[in-house]
C-alpha positions in Angstrom: 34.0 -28.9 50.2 30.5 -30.4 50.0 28.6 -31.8 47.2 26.4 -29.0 47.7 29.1 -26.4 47.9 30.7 -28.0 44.6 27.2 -28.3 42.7 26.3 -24.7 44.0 29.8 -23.4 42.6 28.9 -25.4 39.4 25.4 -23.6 39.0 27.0 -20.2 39.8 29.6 -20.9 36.8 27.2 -22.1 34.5 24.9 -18.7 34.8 28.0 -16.5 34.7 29.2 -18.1 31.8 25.7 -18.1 30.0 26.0 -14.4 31.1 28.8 -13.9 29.5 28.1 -15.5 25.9 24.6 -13.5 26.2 26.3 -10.2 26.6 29.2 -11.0 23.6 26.1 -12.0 21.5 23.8 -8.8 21.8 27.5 -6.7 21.1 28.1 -8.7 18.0 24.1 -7.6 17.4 24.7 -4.3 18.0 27.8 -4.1 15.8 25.6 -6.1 12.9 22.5 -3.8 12.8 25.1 -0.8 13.3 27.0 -1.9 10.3 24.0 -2.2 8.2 22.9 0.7 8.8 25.5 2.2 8.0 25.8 0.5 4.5 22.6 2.2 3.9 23.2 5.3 4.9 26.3 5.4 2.4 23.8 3.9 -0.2 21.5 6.6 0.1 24.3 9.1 0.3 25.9 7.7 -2.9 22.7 7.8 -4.3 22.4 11.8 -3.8 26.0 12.4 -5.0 24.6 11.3 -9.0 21.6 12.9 -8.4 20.9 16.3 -9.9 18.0 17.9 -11.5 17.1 21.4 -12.8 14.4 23.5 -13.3 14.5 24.9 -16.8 11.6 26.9 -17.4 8.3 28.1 -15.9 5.9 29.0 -18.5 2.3 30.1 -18.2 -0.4 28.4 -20.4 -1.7 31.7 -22.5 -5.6 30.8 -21.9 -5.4 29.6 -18.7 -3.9 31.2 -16.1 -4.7 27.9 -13.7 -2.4 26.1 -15.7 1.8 26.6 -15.7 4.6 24.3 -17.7 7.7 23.4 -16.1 10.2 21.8 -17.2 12.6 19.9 -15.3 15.9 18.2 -16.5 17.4 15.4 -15.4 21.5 16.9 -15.2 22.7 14.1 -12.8 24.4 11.0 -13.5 21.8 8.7 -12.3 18.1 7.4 -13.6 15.1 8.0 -11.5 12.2 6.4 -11.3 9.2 7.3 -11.9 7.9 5.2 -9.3 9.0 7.3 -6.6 7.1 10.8 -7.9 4.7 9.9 -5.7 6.6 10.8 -2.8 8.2 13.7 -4.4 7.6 17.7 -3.8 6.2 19.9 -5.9 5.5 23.7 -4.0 4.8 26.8 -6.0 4.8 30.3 -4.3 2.6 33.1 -6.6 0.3 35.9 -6.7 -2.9 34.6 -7.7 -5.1 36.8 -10.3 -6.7 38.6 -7.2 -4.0 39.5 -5.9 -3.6 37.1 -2.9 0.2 35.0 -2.2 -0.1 31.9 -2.6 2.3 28.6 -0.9 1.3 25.4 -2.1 2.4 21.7 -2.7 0.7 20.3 -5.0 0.4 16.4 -5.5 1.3 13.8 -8.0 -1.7 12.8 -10.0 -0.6 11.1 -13.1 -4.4 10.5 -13.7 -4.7 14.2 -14.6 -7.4 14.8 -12.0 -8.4 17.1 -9.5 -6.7 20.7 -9.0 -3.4 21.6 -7.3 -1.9 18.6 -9.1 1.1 18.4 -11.2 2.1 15.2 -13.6 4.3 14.7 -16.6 3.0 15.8 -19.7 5.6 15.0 -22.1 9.3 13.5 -22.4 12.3 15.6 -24.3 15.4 14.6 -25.2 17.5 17.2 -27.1 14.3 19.4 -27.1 12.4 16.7 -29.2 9.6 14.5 -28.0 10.4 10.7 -26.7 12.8 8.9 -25.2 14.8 5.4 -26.3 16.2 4.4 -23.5 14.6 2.9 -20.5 11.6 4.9 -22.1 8.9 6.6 -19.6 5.3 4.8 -20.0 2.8 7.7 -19.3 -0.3 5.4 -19.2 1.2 3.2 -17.3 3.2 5.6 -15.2 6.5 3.2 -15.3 9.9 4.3 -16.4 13.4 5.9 -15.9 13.9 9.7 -16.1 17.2 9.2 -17.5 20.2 11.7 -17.5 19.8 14.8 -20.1 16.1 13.8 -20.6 13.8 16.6 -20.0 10.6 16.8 -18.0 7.5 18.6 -19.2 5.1 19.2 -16.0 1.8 20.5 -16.2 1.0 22.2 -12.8 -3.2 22.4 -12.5 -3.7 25.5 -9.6 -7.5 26.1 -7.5 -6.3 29.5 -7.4 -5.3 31.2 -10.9 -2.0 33.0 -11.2 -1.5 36.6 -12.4 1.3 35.6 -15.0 2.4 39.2 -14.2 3.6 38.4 -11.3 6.1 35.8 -11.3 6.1 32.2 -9.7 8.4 30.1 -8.0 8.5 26.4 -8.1 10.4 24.2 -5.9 10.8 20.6 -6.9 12.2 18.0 -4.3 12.9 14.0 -4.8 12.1 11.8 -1.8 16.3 11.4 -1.7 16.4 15.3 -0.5 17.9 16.7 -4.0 15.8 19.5 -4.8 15.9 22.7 -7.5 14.4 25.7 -7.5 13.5 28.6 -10.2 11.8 31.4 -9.8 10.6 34.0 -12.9 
């Protein structure tokens, strides 16, 4: 064998070889990113499991039929924060006061502005006002919606509802646990 033949051989080894580690290095990648996304997925599922909430009551403000109360209880295991209501769901389904359905979501607007709006008008716990623990800041809208604490949400409508009627509101948190009540 040449030089040539011997350096060419040499080369061809080289490449193969740098190859080879390349390949084993984007598996040991794939395997990485695979595992941690899978650690997130199992957060996000673990996360759901101590999440549960419940939609205790829809009543109808007496002067205004624009205006409906909800309140929704925490019955999970896990806090929530108040953060995230931004990014939750809020949809009512009704009979407006002229007789026409209507679907809507309605957005978070803790500044208590606009129409089609809902935000938290008052924290229970054990049907009294306040919280202790990991208390909810309504100015500031910071806080935990700890387990057994109770919701009050005012829902603000464009379209009045015949209280005669019924509603239905569906309330979802951006980890896909939702409740429902209809009356």
């Amino acid at each position: 064998m040449s030089f040539g033949s011997i350096a060419a051989m040499a080369l061809l080894t080289i490449a193969i070889l740098t190859l080879i580690v390349a390949v084993i290095h984007a598996g040991v990648l794939s395997i990485y990113k695979t595992e941690e996304l899978l650690y997130e997925q199992m957060k996000i599922m673990d996360e759901r499991l101590k999440t549960e909430i419940a939609i205790e009551s829809i009543v109808f403000d007496p002067l205004d039929p624009s205006i409906v109360y909800v309140n929704v209880t925490n019955a999970g295991s896990s806090s929530i924060n108040i953060a995230s209501f931004n990014k939750a769901d809020v949809v009512v389904t009704y009979i407006s006061t002229t007789n026409v359905k209507i679907i809507k979501r309605l957005k978070y607007d803790p500044s208590k502005t606009g129409l089609d709006i809902w935000y938290i008008n008052r924290v229970l716990v054990d049907d009294r006002e306040g919280d202790i623990v990991n208390p909810i800041d309504l100015d500031s809208h910071h806080g935990l919606w700890d387990p057994g604490e109770t919701l009050e949400l005012t829902l603000k409508l464009s379209v009045a509802a015949d209280p005669t009627q019924g509603m239905s509101v569906v309330m979802a948190l951006p980890n896909g646990v939702s409740t429902m009540l209809s009356v």
